[in-house]
mmCIF file of the N, C-alpha and C atoms, coordinates in Angstrom:
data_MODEL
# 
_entry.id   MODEL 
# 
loop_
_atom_site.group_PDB 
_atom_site.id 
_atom_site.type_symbol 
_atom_site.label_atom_id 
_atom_site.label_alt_id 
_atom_site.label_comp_id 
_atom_site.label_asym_id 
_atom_site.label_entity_id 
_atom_site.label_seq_id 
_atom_site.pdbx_PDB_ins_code 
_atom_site.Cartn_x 
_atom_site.Cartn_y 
_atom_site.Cartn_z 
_atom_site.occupancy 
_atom_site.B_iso_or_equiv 
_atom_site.pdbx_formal_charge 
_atom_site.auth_seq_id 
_atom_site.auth_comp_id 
_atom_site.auth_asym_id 
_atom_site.auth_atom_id 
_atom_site.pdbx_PDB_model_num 
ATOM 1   N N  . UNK A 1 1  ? -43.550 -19.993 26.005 1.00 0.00 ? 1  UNK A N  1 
ATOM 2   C CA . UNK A 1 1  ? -43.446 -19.539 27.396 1.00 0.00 ? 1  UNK A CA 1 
ATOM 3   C C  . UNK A 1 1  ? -42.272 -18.587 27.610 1.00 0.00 ? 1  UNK A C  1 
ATOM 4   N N  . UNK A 1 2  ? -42.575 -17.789 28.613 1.00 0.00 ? 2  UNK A N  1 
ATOM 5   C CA . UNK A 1 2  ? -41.299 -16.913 29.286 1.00 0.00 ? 2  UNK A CA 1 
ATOM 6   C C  . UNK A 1 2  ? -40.531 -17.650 29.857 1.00 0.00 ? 2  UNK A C  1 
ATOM 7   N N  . UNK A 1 3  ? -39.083 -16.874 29.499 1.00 0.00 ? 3  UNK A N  1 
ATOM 8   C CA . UNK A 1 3  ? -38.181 -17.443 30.607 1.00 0.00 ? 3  UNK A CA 1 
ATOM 9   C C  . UNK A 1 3  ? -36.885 -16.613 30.719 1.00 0.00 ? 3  UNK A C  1 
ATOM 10  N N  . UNK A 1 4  ? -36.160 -16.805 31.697 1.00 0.00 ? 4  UNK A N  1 
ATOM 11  C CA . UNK A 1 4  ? -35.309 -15.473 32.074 1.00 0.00 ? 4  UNK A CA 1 
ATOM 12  C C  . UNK A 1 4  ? -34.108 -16.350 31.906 1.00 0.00 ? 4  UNK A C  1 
ATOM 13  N N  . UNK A 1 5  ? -32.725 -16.226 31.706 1.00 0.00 ? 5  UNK A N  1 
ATOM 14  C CA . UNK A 1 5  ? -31.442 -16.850 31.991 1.00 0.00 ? 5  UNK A CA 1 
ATOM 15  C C  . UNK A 1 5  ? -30.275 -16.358 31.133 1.00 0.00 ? 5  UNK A C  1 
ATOM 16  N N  . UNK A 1 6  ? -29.295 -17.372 31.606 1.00 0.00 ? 6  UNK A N  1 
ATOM 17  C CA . UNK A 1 6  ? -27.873 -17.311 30.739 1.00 0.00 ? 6  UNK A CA 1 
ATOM 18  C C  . UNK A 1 6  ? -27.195 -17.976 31.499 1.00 0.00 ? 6  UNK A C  1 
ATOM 19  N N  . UNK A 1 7  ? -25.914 -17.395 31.901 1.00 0.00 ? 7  UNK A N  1 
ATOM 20  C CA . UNK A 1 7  ? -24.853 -18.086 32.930 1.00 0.00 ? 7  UNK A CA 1 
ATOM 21  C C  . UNK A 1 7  ? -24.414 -17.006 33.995 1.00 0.00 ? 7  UNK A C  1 
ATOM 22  N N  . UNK A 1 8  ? -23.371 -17.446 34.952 1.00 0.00 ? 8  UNK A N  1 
ATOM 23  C CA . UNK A 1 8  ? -22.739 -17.228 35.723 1.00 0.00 ? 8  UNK A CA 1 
ATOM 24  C C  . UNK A 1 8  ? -21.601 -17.258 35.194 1.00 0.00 ? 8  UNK A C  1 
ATOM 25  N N  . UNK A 1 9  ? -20.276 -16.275 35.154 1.00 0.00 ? 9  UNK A N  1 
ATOM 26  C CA . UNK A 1 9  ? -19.136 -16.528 34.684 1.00 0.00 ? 9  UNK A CA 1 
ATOM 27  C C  . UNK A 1 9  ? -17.921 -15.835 35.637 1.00 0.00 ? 9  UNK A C  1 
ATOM 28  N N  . UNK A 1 10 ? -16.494 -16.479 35.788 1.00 0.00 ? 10 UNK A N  1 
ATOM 29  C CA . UNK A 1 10 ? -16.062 -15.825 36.334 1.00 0.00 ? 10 UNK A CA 1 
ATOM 30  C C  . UNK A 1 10 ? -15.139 -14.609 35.553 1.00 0.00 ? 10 UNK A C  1 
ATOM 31  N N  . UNK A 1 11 ? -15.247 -13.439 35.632 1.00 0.00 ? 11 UNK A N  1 
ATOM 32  C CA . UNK A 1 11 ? -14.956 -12.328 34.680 1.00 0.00 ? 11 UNK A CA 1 
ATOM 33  C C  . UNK A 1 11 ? -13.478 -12.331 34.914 1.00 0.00 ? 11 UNK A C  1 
ATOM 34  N N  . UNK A 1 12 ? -12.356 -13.031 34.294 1.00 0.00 ? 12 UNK A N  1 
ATOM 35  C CA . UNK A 1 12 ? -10.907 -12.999 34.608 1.00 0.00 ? 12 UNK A CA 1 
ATOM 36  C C  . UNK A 1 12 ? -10.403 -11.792 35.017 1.00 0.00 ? 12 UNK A C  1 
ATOM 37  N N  . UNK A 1 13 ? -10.937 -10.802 33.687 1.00 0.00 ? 13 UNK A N  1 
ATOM 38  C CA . UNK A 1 13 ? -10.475 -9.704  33.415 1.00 0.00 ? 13 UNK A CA 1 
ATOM 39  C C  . UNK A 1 13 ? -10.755 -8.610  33.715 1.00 0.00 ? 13 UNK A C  1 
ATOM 40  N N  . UNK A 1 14 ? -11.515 -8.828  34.462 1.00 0.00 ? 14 UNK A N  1 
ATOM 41  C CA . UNK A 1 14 ? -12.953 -7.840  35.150 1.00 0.00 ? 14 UNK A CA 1 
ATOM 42  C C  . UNK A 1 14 ? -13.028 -6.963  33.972 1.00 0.00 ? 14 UNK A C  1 
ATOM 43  N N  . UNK A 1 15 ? -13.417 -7.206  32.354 1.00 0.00 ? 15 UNK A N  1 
ATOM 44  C CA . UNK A 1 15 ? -14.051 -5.833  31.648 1.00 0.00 ? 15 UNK A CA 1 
ATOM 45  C C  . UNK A 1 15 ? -15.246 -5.835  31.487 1.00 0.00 ? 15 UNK A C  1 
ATOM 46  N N  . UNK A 1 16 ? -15.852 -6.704  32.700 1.00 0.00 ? 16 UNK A N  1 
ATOM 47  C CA . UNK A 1 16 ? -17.730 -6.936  32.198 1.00 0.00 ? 16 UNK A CA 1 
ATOM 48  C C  . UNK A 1 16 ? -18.440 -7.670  31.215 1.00 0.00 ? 16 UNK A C  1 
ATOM 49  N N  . UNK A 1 17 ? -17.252 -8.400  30.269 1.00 0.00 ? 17 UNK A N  1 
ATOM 50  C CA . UNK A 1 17 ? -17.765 -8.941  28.974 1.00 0.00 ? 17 UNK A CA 1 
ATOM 51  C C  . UNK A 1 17 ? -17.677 -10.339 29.291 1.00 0.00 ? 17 UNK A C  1 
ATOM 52  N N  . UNK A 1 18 ? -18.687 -11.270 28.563 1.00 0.00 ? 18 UNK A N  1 
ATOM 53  C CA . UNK A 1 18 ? -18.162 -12.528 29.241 1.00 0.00 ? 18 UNK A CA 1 
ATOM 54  C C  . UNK A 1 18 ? -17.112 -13.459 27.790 1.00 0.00 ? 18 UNK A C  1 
ATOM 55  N N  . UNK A 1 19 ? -16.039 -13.233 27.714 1.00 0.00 ? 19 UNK A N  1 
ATOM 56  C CA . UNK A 1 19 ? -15.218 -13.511 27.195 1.00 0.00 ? 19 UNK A CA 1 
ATOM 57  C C  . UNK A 1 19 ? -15.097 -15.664 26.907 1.00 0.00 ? 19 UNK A C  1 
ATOM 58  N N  . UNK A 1 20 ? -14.331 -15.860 25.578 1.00 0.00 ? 20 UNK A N  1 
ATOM 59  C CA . UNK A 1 20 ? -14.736 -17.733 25.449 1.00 0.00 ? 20 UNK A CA 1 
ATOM 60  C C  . UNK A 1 20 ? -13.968 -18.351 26.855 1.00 0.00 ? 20 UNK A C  1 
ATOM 61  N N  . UNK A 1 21 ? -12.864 -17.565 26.975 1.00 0.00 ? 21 UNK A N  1 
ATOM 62  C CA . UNK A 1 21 ? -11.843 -18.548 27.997 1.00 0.00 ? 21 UNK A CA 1 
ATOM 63  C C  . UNK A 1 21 ? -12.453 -18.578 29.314 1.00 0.00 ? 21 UNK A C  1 
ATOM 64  N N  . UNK A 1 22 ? -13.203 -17.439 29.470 1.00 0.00 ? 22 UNK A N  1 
ATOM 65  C CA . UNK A 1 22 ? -13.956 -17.086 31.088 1.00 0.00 ? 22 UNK A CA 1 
ATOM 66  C C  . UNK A 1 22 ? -14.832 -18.556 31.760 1.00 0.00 ? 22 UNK A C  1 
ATOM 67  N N  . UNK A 1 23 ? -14.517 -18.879 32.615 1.00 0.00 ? 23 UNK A N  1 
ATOM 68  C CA . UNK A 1 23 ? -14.941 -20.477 33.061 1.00 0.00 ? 23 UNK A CA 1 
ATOM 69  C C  . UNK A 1 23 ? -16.837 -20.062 33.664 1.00 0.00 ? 23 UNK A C  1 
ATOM 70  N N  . UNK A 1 24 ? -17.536 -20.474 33.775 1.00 0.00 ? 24 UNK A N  1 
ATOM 71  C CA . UNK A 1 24 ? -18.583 -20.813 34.320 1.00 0.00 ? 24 UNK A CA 1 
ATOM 72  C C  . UNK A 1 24 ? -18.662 -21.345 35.778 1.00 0.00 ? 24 UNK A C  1 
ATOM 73  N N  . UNK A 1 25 ? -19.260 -20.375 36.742 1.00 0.00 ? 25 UNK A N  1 
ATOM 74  C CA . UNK A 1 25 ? -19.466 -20.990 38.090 1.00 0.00 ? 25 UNK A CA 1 
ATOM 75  C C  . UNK A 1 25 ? -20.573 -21.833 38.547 1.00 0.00 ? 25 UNK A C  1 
ATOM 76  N N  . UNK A 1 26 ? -20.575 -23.447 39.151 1.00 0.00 ? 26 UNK A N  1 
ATOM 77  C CA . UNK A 1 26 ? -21.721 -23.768 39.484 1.00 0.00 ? 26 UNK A CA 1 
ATOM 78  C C  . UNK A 1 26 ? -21.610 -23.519 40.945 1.00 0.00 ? 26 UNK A C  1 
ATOM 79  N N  . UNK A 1 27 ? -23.083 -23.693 41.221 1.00 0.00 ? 27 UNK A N  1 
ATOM 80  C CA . UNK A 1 27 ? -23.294 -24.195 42.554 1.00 0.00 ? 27 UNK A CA 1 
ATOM 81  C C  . UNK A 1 27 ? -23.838 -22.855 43.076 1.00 0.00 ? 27 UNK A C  1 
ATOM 82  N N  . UNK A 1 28 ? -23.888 -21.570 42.560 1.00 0.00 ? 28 UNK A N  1 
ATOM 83  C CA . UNK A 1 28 ? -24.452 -19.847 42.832 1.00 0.00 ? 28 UNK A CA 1 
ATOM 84  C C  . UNK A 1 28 ? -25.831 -20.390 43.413 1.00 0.00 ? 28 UNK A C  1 
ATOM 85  N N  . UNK A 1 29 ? -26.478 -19.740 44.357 1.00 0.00 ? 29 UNK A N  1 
ATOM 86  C CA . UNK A 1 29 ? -28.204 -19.960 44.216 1.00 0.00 ? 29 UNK A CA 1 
ATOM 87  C C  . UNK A 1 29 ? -28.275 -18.239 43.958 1.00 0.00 ? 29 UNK A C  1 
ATOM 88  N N  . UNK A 1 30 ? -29.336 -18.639 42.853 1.00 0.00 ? 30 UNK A N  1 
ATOM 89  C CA . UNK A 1 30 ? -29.932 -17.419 42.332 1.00 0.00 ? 30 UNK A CA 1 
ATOM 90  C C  . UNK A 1 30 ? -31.416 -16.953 42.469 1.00 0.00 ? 30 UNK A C  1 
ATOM 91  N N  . UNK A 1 31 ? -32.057 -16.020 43.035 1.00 0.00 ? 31 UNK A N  1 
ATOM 92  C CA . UNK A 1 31 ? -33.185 -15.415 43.470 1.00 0.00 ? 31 UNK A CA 1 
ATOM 93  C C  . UNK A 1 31 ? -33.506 -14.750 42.507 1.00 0.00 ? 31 UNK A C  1 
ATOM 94  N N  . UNK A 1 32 ? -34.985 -14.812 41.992 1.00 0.00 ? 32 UNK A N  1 
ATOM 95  C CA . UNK A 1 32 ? -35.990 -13.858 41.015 1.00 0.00 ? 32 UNK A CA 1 
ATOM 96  C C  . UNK A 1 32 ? -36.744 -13.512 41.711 1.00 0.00 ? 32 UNK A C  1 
ATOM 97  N N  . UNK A 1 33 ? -36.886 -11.635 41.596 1.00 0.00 ? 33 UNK A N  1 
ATOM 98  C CA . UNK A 1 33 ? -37.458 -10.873 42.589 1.00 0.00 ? 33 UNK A CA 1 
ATOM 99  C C  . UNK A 1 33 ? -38.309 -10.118 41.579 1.00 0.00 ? 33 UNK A C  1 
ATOM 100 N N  . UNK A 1 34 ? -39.435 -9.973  41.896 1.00 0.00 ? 34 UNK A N  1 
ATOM 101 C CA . UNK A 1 34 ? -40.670 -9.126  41.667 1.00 0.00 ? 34 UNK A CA 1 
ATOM 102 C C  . UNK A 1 34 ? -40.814 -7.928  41.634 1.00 0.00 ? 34 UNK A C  1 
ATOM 103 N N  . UNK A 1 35 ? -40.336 -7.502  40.979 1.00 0.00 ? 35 UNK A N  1 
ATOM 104 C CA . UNK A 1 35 ? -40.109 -5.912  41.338 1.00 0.00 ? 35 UNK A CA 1 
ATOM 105 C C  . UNK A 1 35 ? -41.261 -4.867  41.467 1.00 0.00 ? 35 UNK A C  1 
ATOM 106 N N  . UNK A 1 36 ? -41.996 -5.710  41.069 1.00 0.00 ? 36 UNK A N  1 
ATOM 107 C CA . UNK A 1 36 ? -43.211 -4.358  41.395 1.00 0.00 ? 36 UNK A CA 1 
ATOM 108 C C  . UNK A 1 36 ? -43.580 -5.074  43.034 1.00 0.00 ? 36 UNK A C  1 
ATOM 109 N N  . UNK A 1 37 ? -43.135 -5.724  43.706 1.00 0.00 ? 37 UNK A N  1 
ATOM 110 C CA . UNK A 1 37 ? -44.051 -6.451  44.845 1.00 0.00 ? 37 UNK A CA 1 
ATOM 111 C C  . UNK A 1 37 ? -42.320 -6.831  45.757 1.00 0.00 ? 37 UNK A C  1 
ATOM 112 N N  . UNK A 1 38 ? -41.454 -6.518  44.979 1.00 0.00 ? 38 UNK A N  1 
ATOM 113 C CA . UNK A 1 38 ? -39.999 -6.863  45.852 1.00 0.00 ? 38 UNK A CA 1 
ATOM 114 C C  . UNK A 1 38 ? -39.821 -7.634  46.571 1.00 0.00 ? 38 UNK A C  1 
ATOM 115 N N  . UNK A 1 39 ? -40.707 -9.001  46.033 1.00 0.00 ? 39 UNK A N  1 
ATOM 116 C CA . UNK A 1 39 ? -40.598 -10.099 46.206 1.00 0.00 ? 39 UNK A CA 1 
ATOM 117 C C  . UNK A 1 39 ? -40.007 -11.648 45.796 1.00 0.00 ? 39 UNK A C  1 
ATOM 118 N N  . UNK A 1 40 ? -39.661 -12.582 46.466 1.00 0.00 ? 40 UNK A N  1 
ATOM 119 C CA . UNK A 1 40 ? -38.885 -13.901 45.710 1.00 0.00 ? 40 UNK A CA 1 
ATOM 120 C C  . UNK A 1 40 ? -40.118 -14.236 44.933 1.00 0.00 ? 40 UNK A C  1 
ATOM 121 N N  . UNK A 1 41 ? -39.780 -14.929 43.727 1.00 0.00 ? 41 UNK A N  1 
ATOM 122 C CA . UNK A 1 41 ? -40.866 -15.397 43.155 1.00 0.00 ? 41 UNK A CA 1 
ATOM 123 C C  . UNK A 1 41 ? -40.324 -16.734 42.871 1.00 0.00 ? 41 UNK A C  1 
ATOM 124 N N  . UNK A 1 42 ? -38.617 -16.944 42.618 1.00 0.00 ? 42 UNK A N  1 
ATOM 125 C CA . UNK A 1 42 ? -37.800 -18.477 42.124 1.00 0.00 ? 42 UNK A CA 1 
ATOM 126 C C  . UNK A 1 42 ? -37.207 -18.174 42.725 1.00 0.00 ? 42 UNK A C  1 
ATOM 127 N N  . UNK A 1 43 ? -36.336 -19.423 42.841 1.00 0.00 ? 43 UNK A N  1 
ATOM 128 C CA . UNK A 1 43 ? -35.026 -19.753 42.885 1.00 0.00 ? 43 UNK A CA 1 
ATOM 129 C C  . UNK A 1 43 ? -34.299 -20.903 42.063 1.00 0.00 ? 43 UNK A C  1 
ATOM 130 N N  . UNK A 1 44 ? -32.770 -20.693 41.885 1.00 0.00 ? 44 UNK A N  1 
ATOM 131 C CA . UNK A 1 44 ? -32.871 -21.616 41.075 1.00 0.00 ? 44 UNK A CA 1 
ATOM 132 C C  . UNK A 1 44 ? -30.989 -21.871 41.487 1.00 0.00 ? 44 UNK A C  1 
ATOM 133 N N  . UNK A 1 45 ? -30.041 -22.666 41.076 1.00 0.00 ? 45 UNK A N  1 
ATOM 134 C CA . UNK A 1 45 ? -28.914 -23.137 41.549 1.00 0.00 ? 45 UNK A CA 1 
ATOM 135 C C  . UNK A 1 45 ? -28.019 -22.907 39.785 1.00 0.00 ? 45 UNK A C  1 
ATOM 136 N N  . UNK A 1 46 ? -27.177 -22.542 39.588 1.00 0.00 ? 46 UNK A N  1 
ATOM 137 C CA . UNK A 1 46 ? -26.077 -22.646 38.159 1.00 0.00 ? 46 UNK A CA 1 
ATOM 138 C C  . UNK A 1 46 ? -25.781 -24.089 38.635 1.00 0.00 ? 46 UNK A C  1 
ATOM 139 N N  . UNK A 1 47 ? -25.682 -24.500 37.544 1.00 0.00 ? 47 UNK A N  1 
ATOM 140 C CA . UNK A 1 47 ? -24.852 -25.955 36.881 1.00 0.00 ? 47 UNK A CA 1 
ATOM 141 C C  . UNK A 1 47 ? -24.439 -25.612 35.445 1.00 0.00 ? 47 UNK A C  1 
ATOM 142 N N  . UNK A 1 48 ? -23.910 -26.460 35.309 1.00 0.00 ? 48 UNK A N  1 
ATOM 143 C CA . UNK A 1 48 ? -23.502 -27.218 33.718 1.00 0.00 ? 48 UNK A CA 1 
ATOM 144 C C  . UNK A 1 48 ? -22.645 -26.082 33.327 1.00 0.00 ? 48 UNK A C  1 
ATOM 145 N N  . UNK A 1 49 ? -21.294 -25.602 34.169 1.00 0.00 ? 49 UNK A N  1 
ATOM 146 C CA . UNK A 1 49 ? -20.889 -24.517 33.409 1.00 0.00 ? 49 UNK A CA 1 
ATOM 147 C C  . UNK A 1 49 ? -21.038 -23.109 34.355 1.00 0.00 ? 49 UNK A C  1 
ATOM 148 N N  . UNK A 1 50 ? -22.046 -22.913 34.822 1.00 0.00 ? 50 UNK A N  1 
ATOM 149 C CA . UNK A 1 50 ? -22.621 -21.540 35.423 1.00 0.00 ? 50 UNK A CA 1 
ATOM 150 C C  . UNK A 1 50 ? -24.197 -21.442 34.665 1.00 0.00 ? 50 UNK A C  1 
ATOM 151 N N  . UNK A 1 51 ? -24.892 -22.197 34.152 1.00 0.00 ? 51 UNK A N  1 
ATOM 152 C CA . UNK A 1 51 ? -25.777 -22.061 33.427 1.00 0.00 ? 51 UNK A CA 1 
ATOM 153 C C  . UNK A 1 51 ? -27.259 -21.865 34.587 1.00 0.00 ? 51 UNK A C  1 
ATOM 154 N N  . UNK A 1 52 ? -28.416 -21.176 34.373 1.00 0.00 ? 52 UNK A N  1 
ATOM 155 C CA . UNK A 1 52 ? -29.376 -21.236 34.790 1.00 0.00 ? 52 UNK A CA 1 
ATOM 156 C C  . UNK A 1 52 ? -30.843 -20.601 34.032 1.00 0.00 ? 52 UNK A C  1 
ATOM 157 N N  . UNK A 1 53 ? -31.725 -21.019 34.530 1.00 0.00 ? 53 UNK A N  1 
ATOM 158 C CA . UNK A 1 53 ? -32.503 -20.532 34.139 1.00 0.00 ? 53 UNK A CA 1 
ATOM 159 C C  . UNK A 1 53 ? -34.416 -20.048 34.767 1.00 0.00 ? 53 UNK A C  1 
ATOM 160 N N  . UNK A 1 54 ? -35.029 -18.941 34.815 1.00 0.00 ? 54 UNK A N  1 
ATOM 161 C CA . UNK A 1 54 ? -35.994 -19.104 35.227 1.00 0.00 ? 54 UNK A CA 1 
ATOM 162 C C  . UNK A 1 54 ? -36.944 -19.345 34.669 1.00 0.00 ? 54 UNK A C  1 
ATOM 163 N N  . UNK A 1 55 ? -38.467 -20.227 34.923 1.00 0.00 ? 55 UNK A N  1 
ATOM 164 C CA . UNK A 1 55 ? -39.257 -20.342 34.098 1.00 0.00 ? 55 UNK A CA 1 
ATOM 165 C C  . UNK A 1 55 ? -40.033 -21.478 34.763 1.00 0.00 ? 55 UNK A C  1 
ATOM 166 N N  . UNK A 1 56 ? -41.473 -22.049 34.177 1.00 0.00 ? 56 UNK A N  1 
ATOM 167 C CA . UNK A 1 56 ? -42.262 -22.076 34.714 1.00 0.00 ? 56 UNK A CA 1 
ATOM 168 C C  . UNK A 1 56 ? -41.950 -23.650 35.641 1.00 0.00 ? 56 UNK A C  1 
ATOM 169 N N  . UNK A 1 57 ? -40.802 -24.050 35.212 1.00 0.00 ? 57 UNK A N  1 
ATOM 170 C CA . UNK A 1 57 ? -40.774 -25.170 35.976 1.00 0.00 ? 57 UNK A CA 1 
ATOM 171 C C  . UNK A 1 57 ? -40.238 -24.889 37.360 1.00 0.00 ? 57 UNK A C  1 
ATOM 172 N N  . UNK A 1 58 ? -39.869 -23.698 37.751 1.00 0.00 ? 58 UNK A N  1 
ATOM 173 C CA . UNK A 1 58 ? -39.292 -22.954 39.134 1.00 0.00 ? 58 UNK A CA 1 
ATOM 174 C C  . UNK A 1 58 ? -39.613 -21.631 39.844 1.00 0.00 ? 58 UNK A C  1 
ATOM 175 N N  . UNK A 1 59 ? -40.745 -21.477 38.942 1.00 0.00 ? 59 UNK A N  1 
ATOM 176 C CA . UNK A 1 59 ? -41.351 -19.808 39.220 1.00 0.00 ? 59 UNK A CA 1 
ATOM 177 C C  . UNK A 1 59 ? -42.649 -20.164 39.664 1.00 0.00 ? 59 UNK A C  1 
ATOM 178 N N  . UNK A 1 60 ? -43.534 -21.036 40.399 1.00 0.00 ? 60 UNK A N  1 
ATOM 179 C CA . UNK A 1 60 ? -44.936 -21.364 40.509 1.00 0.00 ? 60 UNK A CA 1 
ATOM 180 C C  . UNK A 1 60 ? -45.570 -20.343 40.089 1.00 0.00 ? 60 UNK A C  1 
ATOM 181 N N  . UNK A 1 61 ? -45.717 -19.291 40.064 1.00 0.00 ? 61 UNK A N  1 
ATOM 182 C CA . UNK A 1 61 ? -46.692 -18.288 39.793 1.00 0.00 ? 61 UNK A CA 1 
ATOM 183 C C  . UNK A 1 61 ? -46.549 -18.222 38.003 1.00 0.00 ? 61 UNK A C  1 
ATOM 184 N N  . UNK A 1 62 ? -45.624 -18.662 37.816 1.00 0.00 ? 62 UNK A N  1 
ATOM 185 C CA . UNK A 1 62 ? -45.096 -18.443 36.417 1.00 0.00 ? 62 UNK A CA 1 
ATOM 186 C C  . UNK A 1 62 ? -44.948 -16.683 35.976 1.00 0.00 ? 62 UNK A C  1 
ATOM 187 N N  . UNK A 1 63 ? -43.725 -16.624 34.881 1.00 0.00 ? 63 UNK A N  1 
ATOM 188 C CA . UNK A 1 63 ? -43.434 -15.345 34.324 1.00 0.00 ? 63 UNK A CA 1 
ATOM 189 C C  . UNK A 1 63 ? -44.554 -14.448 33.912 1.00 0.00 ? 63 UNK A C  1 
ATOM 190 N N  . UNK A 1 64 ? -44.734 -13.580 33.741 1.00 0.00 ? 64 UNK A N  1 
ATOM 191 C CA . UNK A 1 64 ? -45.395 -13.012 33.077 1.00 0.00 ? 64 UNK A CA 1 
ATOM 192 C C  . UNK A 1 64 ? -44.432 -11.681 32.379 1.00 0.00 ? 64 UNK A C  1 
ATOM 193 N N  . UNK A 1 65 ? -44.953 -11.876 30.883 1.00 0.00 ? 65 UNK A N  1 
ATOM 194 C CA . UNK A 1 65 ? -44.535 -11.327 29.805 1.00 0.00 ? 65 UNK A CA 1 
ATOM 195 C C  . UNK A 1 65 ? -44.393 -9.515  29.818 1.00 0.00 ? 65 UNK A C  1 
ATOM 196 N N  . UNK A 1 66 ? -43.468 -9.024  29.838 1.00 0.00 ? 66 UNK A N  1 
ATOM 197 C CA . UNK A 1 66 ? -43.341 -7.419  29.726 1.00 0.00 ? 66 UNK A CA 1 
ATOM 198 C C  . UNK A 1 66 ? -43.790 -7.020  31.123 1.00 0.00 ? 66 UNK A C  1 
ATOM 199 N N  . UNK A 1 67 ? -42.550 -8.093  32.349 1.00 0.00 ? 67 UNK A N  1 
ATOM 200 C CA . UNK A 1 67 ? -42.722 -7.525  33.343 1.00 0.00 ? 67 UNK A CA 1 
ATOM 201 C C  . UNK A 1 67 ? -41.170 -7.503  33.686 1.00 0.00 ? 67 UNK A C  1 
ATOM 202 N N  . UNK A 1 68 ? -41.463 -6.702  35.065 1.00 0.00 ? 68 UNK A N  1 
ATOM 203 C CA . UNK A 1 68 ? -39.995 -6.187  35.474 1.00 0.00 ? 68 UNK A CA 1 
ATOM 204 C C  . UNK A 1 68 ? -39.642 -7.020  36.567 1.00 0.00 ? 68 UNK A C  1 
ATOM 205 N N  . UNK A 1 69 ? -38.619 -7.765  36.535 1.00 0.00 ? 69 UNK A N  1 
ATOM 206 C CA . UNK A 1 69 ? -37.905 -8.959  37.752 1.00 0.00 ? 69 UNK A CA 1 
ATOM 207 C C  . UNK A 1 69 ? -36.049 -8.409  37.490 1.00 0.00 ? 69 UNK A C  1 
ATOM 208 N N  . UNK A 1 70 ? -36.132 -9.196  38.401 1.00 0.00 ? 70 UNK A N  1 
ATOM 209 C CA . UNK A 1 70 ? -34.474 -8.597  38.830 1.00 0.00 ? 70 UNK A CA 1 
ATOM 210 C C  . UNK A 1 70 ? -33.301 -10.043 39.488 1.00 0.00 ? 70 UNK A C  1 
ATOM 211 N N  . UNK A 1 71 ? -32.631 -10.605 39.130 1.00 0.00 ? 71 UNK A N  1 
ATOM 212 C CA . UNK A 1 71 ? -31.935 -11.751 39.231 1.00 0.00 ? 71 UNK A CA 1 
ATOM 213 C C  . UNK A 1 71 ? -30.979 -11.388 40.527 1.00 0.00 ? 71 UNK A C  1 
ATOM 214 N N  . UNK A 1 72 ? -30.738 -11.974 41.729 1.00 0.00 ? 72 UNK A N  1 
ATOM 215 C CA . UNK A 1 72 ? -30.126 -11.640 42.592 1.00 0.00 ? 72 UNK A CA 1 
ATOM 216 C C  . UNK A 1 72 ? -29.338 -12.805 43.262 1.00 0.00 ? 72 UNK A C  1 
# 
């Protein structure tokens, strides 16, 4: 199955990289938008760190493969 993710981090240093010492934010709510239809399709909350992820247990329509979405 598809699935979209990684983390949330807070960038100390602001150089864009997510560096080991850089802490993880929970608690973000994060929106997956449809880009051909610029629509919500998930949502989903960081935990464990800043961690999240999209996929079919939060996307009802489910992913579809070699498409264009946008994390917001």
């Amino acid at each position: 199955p598809v699935e979209i993710g990684n983390r949330v981090w807070y960038d100390v240093n602001r150089n864009g990289v997510q560096d080991a010492a850089e802490p993880g934010i929970n608690g973000i709510v994060l929106h997956l938008i449809d880009k051909a239809t610029s629509t919500t399709v998930g949502s989903t909350t960081t935990s464990n760190g800043g961690q999240y992820y999209f996929n079919n247990s939060n996307v009802p329509t489910g992913l579809l493969p070699l498409h264009a979405y946008e994390v917001r």
